[in-house]
C-alpha positions as CSV (number, residue, x, y, z in Angstrom):
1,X,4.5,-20.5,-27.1
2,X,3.0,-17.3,-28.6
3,X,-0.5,-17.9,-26.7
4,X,1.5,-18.5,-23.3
5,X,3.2,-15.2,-23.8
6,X,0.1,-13.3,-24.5
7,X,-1.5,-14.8,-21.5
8,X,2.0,-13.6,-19.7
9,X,1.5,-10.1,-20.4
10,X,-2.0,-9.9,-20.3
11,X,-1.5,-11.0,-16.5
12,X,1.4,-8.6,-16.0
13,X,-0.9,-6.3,-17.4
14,X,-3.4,-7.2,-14.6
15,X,-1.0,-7.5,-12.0
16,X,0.1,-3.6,-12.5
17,X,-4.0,-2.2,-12.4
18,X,-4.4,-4.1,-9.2
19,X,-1.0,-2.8,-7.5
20,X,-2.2,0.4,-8.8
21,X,-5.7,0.2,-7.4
22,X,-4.6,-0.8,-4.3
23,X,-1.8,2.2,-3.8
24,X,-4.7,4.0,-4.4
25,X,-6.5,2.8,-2.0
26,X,-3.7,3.3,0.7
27,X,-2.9,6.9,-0.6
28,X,-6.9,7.9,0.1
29,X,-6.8,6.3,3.5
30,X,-3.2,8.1,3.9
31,X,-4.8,11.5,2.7
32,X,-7.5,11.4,5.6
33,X,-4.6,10.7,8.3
34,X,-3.8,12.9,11.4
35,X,-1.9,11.9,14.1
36,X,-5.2,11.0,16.5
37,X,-6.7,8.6,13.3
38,X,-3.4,7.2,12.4
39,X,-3.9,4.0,14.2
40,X,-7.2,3.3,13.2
41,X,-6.4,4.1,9.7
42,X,-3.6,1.7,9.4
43,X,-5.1,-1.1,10.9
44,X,-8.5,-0.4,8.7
45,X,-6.1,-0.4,5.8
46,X,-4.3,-3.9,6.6
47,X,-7.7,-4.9,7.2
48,X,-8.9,-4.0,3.5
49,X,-5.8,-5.7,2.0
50,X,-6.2,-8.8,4.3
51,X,-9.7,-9.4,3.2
52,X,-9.6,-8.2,-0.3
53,X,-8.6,-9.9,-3.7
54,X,-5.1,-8.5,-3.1
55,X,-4.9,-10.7,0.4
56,X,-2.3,-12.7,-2.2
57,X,0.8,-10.5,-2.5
58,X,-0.3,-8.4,0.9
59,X,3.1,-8.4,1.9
60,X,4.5,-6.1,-0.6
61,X,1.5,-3.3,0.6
62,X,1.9,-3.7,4.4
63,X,5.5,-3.4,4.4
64,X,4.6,0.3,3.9
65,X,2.4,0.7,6.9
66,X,4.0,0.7,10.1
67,X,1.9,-0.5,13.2
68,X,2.2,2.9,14.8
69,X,2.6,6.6,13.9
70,X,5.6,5.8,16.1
71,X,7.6,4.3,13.5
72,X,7.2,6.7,10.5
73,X,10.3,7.1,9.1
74,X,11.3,10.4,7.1
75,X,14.5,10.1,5.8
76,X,13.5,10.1,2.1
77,X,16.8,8.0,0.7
78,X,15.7,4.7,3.2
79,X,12.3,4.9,3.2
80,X,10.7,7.0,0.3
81,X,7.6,5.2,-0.3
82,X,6.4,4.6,3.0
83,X,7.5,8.2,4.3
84,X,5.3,9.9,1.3
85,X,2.6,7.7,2.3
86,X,2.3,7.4,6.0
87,X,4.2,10.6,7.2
88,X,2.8,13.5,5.2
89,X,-0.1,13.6,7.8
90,X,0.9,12.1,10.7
91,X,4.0,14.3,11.9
């Protein structure tokens, strides 16, 4: 019981550096975004997450990276994460 909860936090432990490294990940590509790259970026970054060790829970990164600069959504209360992400260089 005792080893099965250190294994348990040890992978939660894990499990946060790796949703960390990968929001890192999207916040560089984000950082190098203007409205003409946007597109390219995006899809470079599902590509990265599709193909990478975090291919596993990739739906809770690409929920934040809409297909298009065309959907970037700013209003803050709805879509915080995504608009701090995706819309600080694309509007």
């Amino acid at each position: 019981m005792i080893i099965r909860g250190i294994n348990n936090i040890r992978i939660t432990h894990q499990n946060g550096r790796d949703v960390e490294e990968a929001m890192s990940v999207i916040a560089t590509y984000m950082a190098s975004a203007t409205k003409d790259k946007y597109d390219e970026i995006a899809q470079s970054i599902r590509y990265a997450l599709a193909s990478s060790e975090y291919g596993e829970g990739i739906e809770n990164f690409i929920q934040y990276i809409p297909n298009t600069t065309e959907t970037c959504y700013t209003y803050m209360d709805n879509y915080q994460a995504q608009a701090l992400l995706v819309c600080a260089n694309t509007e």
